[in-house]
Every structure is written in structure tokens, then in C-alpha cells.
N, CA, C and O atoms as a Tinker XYZ file with bonds, in Angstrom:
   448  protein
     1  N    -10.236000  -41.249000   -6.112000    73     2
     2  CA    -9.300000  -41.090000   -5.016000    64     1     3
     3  C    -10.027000  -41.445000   -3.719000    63     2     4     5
     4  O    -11.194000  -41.076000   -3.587000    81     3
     5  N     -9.368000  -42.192000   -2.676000    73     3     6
     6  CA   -10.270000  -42.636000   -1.859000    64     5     7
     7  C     -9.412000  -42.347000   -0.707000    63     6     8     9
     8  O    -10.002000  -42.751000    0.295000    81     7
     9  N     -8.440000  -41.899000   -0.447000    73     7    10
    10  CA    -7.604000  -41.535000    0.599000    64     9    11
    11  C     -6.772000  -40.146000   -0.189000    63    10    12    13
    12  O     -6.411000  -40.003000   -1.357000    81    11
    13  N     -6.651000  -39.148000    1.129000    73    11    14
    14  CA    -6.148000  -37.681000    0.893000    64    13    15
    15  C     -5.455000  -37.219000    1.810000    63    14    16    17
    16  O     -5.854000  -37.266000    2.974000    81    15
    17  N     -4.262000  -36.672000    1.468000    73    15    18
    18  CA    -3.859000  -36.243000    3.008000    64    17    19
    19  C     -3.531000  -34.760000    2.614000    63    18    20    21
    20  O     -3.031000  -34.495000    1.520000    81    19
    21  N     -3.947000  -33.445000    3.903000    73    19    22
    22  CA    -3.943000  -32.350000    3.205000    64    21    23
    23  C     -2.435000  -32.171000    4.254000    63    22    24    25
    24  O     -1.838000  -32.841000    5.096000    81    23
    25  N     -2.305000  -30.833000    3.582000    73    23    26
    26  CA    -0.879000  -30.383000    4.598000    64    25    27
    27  C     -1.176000  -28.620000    4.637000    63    26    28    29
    28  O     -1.406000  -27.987000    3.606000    81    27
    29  N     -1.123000  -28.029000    5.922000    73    27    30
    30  CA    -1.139000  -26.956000    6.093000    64    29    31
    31  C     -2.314000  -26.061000    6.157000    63    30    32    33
    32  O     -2.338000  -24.959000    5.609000    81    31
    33  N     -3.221000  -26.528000    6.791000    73    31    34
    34  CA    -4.452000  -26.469000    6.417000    64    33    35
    35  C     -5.186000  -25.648000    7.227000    63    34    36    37
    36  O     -6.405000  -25.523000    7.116000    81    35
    37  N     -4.420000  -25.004000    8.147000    73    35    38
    38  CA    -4.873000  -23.531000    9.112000    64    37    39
    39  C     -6.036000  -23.601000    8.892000    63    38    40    41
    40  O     -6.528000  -22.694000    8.220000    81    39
    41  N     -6.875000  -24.671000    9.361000    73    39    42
    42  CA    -8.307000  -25.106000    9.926000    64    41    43
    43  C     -8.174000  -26.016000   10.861000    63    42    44    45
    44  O     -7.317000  -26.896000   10.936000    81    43
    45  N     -9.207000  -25.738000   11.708000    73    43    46
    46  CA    -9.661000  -26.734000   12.635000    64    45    47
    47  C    -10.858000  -27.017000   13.198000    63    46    48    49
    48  O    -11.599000  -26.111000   12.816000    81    47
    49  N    -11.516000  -27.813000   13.942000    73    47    50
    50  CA   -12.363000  -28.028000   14.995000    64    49    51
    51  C    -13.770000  -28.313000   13.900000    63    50    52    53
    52  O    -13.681000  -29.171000   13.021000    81    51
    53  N    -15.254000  -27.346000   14.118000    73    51    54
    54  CA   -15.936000  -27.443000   13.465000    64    53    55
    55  C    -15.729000  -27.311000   11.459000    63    54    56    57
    56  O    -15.915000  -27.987000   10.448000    81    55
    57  N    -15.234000  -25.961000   11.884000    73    55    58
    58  CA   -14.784000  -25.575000   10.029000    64    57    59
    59  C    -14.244000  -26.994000    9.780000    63    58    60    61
    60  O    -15.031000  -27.815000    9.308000    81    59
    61  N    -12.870000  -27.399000   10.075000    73    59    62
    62  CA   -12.678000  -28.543000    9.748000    64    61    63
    63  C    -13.336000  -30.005000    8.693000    63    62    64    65
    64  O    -13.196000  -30.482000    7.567000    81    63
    65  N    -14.225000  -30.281000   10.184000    73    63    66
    66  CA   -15.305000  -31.405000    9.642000    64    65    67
    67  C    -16.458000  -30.807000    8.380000    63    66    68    69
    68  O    -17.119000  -31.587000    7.694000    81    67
    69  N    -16.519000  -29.599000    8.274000    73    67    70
    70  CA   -17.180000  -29.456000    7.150000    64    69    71
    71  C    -16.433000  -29.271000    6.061000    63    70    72    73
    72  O    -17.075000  -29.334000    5.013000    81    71
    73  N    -15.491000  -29.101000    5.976000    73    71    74
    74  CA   -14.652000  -28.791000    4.980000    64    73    75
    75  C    -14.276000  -30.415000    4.538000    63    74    76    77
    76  O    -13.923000  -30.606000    3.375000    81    75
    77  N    -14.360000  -31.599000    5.505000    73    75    78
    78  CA   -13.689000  -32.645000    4.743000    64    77    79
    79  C    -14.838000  -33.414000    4.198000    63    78    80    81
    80  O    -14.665000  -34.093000    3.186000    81    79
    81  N    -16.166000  -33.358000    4.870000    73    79    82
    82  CA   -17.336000  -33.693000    4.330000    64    81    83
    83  C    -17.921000  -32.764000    2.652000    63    82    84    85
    84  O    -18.578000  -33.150000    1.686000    81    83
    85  N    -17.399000  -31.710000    2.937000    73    83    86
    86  CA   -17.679000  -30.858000    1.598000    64    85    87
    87  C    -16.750000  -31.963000    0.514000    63    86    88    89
    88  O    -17.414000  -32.578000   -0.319000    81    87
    89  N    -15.474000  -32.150000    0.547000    73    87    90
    90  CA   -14.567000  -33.459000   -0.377000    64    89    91
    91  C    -15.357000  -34.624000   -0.706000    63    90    92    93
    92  O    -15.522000  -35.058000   -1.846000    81    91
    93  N    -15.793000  -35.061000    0.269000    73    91    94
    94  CA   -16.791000  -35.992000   -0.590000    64    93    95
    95  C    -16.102000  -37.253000    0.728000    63    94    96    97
    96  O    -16.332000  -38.443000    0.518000    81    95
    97  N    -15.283000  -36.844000    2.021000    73    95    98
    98  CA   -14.839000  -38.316000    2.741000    64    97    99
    99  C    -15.849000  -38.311000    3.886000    63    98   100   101
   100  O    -16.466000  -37.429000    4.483000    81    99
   101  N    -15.759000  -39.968000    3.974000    73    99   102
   102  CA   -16.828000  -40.030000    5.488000    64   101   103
   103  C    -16.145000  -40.094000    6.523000    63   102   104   105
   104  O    -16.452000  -40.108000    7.715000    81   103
   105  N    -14.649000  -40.152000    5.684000    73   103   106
   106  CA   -13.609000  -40.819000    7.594000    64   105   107
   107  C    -12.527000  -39.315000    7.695000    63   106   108   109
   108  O    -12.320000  -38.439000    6.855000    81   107
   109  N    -12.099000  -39.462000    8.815000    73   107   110
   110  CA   -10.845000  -38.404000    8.799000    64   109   111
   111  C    -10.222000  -38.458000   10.340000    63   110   112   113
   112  O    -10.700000  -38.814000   11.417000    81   111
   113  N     -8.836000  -37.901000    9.906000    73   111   114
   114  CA    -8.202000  -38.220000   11.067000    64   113   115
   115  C     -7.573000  -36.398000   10.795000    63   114   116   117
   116  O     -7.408000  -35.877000    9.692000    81   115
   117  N     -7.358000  -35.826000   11.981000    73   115   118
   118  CA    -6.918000  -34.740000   11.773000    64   117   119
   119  C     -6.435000  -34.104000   12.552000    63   118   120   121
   120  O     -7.233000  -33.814000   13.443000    81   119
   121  N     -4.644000  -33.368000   12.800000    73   119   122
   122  CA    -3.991000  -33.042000   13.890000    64   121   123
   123  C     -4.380000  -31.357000   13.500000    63   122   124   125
   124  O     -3.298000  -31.149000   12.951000    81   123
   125  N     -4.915000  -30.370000   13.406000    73   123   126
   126  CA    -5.666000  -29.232000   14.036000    64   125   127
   127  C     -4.416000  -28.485000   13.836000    63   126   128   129
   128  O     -3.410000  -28.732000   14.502000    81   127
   129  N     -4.468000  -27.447000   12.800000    73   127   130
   130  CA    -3.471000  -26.312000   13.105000    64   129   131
   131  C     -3.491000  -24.953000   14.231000    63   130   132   133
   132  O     -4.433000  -24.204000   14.488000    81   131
   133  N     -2.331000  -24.951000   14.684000    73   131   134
   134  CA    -2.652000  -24.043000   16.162000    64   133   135
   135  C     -2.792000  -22.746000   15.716000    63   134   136   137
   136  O     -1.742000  -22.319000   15.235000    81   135
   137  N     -3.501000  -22.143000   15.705000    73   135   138
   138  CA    -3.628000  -20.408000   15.177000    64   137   139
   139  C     -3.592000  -20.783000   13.763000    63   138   140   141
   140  O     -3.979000  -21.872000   13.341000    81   139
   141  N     -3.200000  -20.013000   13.182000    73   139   142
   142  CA    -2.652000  -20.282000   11.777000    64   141   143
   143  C     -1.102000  -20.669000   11.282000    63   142   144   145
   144  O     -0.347000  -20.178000   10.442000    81   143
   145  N     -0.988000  -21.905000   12.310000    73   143   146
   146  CA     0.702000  -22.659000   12.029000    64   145   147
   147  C      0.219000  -23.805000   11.732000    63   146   148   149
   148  O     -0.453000  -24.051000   12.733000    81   147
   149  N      0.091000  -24.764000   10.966000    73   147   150
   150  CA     0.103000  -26.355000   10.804000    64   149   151
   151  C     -0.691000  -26.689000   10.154000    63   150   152   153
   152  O     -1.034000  -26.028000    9.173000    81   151
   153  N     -1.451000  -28.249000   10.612000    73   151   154
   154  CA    -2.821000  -28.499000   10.326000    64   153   155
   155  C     -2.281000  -29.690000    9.497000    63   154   156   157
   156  O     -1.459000  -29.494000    8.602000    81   155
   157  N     -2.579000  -30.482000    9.691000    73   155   158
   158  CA    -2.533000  -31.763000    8.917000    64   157   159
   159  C     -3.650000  -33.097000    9.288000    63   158   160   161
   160  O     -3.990000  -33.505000   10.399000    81   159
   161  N     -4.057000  -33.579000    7.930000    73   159   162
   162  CA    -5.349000  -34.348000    7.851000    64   161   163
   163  C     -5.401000  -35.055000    6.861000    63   162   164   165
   164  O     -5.413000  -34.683000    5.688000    81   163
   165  N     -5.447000  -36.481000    7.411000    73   163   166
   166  CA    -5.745000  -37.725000    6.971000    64   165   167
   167  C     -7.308000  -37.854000    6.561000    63   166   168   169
   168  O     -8.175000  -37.740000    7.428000    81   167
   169  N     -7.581000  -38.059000    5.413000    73   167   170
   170  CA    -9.253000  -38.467000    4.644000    64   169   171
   171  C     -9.395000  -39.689000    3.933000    63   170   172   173
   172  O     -8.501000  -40.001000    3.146000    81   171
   173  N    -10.457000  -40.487000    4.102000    73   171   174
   174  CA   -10.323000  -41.434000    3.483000    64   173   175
   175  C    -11.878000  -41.576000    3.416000    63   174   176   177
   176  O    -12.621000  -40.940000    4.163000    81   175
   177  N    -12.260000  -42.345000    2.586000    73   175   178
   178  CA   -13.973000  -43.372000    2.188000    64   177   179
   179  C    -13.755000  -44.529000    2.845000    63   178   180   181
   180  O    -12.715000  -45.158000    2.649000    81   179
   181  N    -14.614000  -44.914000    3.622000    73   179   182
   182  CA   -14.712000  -46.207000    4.155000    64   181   183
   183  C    -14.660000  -47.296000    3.181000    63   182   184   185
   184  O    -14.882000  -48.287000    3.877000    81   183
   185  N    -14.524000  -47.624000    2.184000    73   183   186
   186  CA   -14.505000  -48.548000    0.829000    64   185   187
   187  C    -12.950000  -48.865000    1.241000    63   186   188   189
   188  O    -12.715000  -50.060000    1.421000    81   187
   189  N    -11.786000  -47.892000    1.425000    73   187   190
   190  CA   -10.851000  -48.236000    1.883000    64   189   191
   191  C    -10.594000  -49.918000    2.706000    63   190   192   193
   192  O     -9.759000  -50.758000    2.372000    81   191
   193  N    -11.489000  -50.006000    3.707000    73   191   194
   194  CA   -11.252000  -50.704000    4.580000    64   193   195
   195  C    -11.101000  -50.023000    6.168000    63   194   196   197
   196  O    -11.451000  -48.905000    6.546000    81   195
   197  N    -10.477000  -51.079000    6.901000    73   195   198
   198  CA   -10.548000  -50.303000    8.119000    64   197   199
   199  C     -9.079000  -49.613000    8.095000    63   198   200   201
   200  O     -8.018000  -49.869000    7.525000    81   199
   201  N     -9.557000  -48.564000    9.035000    73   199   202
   202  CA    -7.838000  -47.156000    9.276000    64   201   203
   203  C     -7.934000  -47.462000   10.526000    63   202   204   205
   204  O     -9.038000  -47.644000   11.039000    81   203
   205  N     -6.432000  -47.598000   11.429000    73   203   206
   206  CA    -6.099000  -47.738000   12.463000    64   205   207
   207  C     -4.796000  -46.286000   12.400000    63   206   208   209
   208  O     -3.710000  -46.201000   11.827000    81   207
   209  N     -5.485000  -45.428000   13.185000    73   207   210
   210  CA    -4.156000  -44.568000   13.837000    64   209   211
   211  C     -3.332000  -45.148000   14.753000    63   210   212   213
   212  O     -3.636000  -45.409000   15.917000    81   211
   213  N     -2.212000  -45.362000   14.182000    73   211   214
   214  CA    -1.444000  -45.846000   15.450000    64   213   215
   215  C     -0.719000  -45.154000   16.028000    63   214   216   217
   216  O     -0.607000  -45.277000   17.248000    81   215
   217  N      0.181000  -43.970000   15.142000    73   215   218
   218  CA     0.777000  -42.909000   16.206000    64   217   219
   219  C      0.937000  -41.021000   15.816000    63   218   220   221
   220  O      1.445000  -40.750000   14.728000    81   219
   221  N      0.683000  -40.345000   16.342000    73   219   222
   222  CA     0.578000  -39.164000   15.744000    64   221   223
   223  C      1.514000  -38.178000   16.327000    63   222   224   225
   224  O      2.077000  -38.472000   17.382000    81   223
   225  N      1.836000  -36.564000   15.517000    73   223   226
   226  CA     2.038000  -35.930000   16.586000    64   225   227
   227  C      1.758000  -34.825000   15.674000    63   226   228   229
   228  O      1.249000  -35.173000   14.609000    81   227
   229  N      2.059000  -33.039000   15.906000    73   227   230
   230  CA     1.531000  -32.125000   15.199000    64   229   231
   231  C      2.624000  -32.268000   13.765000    63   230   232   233
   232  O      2.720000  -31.457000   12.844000    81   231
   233  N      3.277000  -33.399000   13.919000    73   231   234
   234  CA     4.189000  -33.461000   12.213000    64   233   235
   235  C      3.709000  -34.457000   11.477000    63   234   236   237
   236  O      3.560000  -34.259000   10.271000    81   235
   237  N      3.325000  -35.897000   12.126000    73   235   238
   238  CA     3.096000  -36.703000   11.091000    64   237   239
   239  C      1.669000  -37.432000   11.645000    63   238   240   241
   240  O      1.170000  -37.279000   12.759000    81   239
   241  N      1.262000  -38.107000   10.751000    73   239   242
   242  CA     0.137000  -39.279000   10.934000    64   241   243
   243  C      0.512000  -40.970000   10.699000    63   242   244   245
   244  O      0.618000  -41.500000    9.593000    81   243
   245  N      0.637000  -41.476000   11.675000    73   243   246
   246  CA     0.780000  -42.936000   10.843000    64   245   247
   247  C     -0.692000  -43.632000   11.622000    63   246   248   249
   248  O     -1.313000  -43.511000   12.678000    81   247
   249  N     -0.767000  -44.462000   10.269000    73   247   250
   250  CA    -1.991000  -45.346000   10.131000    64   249   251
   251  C     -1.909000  -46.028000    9.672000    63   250   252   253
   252  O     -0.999000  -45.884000    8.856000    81   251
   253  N     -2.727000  -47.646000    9.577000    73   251   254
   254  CA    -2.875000  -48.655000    9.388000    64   253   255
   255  C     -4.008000  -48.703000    8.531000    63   254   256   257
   256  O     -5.088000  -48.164000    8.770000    81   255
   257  N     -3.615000  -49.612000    7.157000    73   255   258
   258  CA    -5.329000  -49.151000    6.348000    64   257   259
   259  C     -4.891000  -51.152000    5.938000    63   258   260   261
   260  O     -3.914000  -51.756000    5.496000    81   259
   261  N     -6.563000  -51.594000    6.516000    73   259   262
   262  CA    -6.111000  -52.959000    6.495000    64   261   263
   263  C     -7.674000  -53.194000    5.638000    63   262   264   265
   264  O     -8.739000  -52.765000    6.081000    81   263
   265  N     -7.550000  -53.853000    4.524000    73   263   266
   266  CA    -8.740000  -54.971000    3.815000    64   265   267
   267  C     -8.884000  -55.811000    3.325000    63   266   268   269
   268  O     -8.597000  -55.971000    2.138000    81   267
   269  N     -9.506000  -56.863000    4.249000    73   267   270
   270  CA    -9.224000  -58.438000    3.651000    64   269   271
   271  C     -7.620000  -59.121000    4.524000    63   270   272   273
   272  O     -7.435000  -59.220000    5.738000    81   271
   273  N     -7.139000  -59.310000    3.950000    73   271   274
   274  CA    -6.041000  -60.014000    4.075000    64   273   275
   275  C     -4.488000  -59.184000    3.909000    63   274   276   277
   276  O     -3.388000  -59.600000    4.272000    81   275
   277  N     -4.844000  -57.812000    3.200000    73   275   278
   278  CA    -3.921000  -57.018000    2.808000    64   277   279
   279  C     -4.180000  -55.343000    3.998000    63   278   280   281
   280  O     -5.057000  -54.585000    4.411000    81   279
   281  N     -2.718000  -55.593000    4.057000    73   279   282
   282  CA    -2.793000  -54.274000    5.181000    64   281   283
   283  C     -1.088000  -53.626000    4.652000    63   282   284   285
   284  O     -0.011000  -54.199000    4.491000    81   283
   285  N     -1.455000  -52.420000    4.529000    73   283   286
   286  CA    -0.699000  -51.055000    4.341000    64   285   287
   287  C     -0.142000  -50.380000    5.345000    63   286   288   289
   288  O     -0.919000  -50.117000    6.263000    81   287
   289  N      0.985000  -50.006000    5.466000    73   287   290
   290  CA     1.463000  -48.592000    6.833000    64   289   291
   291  C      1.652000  -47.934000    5.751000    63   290   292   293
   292  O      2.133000  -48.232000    4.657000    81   291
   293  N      1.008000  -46.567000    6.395000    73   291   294
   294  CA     1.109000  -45.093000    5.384000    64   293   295
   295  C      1.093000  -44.025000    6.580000    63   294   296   297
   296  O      0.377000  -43.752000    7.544000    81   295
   297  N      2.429000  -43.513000    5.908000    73   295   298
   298  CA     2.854000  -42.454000    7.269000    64   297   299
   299  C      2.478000  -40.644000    6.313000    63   298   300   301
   300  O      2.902000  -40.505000    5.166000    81   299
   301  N      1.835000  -39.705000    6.878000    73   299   302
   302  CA     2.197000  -38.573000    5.940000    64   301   303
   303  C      2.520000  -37.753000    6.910000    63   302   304   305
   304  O      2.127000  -38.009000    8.048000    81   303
   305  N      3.165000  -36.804000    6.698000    73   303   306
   306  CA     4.028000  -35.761000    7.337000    64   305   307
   307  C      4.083000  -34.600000    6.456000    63   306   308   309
   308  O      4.010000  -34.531000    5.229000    81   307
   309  N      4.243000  -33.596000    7.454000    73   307   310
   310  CA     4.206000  -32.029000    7.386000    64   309   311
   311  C      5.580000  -31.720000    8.413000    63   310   312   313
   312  O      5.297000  -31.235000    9.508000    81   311
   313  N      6.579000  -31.893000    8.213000    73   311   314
   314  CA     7.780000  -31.229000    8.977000    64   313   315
   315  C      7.771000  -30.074000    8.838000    63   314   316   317
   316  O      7.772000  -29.489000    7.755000    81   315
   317  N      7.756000  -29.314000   10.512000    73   315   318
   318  CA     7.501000  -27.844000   10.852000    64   317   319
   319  C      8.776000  -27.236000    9.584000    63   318   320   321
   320  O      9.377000  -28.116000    8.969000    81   319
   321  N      9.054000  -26.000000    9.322000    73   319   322
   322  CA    10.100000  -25.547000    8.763000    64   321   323
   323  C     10.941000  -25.230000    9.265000    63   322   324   325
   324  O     11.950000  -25.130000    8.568000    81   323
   325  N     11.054000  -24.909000   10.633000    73   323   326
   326  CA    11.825000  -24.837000   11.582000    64   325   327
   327  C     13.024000  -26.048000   11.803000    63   326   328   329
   328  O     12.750000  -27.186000   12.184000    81   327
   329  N     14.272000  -25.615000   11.517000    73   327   330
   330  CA    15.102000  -26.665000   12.186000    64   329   331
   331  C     15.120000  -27.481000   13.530000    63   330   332   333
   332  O     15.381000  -28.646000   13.828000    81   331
   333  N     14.767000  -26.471000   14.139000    73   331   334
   334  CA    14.868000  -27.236000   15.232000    64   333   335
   335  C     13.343000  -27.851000   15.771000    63   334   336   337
   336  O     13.360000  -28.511000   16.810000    81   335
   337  N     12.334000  -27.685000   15.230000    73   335   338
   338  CA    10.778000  -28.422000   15.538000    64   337   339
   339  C     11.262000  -29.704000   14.306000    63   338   340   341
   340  O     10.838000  -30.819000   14.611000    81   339
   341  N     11.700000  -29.672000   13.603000    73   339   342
   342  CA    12.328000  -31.058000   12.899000    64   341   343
   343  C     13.296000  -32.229000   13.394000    63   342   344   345
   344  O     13.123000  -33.422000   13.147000    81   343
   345  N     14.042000  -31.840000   13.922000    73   343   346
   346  CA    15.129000  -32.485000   15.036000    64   345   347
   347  C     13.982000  -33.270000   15.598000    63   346   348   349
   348  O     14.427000  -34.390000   15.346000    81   347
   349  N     13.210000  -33.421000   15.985000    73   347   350
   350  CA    12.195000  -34.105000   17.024000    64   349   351
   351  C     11.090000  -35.342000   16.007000    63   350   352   353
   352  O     10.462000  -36.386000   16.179000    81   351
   353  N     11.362000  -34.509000   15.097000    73   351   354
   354  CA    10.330000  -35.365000   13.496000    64   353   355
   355  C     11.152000  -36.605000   13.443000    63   354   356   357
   356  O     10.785000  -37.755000   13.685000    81   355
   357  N     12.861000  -35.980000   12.924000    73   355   358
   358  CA    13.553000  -36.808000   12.084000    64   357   359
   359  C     13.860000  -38.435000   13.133000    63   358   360   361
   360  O     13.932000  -39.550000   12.616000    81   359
   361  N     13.977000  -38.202000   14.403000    73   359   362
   362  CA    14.156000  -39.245000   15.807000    64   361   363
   363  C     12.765000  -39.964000   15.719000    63   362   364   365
   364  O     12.719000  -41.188000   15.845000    81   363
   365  N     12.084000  -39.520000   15.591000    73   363   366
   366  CA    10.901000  -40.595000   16.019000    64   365   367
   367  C     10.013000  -41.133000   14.996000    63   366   368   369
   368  O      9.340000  -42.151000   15.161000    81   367
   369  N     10.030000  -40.133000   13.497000    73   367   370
   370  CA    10.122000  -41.112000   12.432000    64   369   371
   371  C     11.080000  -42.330000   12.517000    63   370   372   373
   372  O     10.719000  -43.504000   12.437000    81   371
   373  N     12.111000  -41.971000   12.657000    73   371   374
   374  CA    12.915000  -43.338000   12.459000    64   373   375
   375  C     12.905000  -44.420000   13.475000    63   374   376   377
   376  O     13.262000  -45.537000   13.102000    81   375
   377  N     12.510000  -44.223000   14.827000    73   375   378
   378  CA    11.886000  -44.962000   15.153000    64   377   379
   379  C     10.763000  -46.105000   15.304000    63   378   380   381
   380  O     10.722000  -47.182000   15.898000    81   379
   381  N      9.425000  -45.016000   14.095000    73   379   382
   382  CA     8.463000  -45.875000   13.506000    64   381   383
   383  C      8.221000  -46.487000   12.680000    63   382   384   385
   384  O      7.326000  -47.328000   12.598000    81   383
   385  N      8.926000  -46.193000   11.972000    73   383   386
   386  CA     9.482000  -46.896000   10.452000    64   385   387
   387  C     10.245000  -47.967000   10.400000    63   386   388   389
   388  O     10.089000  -48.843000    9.549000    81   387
   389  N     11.158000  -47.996000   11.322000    73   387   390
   390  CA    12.014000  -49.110000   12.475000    64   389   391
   391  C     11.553000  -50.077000   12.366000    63   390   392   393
   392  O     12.087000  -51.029000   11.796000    81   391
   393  N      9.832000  -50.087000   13.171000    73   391   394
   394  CA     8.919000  -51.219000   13.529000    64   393   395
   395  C      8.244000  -51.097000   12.656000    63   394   396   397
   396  O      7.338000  -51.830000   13.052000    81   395
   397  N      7.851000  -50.676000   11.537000    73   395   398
   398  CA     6.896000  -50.835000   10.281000    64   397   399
   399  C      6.910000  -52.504000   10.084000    63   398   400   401
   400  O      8.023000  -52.902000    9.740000    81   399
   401  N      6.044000  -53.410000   10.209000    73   399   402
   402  CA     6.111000  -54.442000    9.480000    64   401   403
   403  C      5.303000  -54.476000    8.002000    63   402   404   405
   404  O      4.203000  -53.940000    8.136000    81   403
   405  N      5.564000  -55.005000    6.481000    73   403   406
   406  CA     4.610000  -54.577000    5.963000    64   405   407
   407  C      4.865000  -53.646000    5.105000    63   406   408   409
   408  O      5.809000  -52.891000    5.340000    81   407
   409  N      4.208000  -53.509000    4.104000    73   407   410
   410  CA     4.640000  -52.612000    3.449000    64   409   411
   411  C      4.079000  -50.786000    4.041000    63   410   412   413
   412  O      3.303000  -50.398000    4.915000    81   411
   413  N      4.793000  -50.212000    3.213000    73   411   414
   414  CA     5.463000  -48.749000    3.422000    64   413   415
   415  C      4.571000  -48.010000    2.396000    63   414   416   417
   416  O      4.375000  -48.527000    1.296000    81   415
   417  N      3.947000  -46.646000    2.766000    73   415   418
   418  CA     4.135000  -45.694000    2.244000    64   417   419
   419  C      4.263000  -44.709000    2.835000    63   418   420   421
   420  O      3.501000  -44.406000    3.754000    81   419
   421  N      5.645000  -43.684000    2.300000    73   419   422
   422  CA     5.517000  -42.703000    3.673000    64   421   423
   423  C      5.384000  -40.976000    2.512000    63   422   424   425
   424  O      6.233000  -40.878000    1.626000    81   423
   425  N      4.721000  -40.245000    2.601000    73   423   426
   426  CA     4.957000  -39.172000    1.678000    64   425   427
   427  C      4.168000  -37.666000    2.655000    63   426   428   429
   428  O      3.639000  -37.747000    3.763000    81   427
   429  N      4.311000  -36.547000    1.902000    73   427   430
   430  CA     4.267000  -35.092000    2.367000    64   429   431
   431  C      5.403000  -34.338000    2.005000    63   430   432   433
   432  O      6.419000  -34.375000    1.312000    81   431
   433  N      4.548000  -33.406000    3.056000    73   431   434
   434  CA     5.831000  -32.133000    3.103000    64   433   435
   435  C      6.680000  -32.161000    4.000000    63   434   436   437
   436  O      6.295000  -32.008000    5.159000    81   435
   437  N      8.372000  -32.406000    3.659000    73   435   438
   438  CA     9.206000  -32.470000    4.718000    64   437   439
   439  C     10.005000  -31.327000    4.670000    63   438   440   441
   440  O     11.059000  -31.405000    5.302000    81   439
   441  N      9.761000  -30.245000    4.058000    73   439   442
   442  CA    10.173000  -28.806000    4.298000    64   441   443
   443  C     11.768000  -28.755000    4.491000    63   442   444   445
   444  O     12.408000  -28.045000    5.266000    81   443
   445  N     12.311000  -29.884000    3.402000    73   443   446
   446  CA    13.862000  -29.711000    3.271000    64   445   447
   447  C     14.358000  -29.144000    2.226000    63   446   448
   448  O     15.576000  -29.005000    2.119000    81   447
């Protein structure tokens, strides 16, 4: 497995980075759960290729995983459970997905 995405992960900051280095990844992208609400984190091995974050927020991650000649959009998401912190997910996913050129993968927890 060379890419991981965790969901809910009421870690952050230092703990964090040791916890994704303990997995065995050298890369990571990671939106930080506030107290103990959230936490979502993108991991990957550089063997991947290169990762481009292109847009984030405390629900989803999208990134660009490009090698060689072949490049991926892979979106993962953690939609709050809250109806109404979702209302704000469901608008601007569809916005980015909109402009996806390329192929697609979009997966997580969408807490429907």
C-alpha cells in the first residue's frame, strides 16, 4: 500500500508526524483534528510520484498524484456529521470535481 488516507484521527501537530512515520510513510498531508472533532490525513511513499495538494478544507483533501506521463485526482473526505457543517462539503465538492480534468478517485467517510 503506498497511499492511505485516515479519517477521524483526533491527532495532531507533533503526535501526528510520529504516528504517520511509525506506518512506514515519508510524505503526508494532514488537516489536524480540533480538540477531539475531526482529523483527516493524506499518506503516501514517495515511489508514488509527485503529490500536489491542490485544495483542502477541515472535510476533504484533494490532490494531484502525477508519475511519468500519468496523473490521478484523488479527493478523500470526512463529512462532519452534522447537517449543516455538510451543506458547505456538498457545494464545493461539486465545484471541484466540476474542474477535475483526468481521471477520478474520490472515496471516505461521507457520514450519510
Amino acid at each position: 500500500m503506498d497511499v492511505l488516507a485516515l479519517f477521524e484521527t483526533h491527532a495532531g501537530g507533533d503526535k501526528a508526524g510520529r504516528i504517520c512515520q511509525g506506518l512506514g510513510f515519508d510524505k503526508s498531508f494532514r488537516v489536524n483534528a480540533v480538540g477531539q472533532s475531526g482529523g483527516l490525513w493524506l499518506l503516501w511513499r514517495s515511489e508514488v510520484g509527485d503529490v500536489d495538494i491542490v485544495e483542502t478544507s477541515d472535510q476533504f483533501i484533494y490532490a494531484v498524484v502525477k508519475k511519468d506521463e500519468e496523473i490521478l485526482n484523488l479527493i478523500v473526505v470526512y463529512a462532519a456529521p452534522s447537517v449543516n457543517r455538510q451543506s458547505s462539503l456538498w457545494g464545493r465538492l461539486t465545484k471541484v470535481i466540476r474542474d477535475v480534468d483526468g481521471p477520478l478517485i474520490i472515496g471516505g467517510d461521507f457520514n450519510t
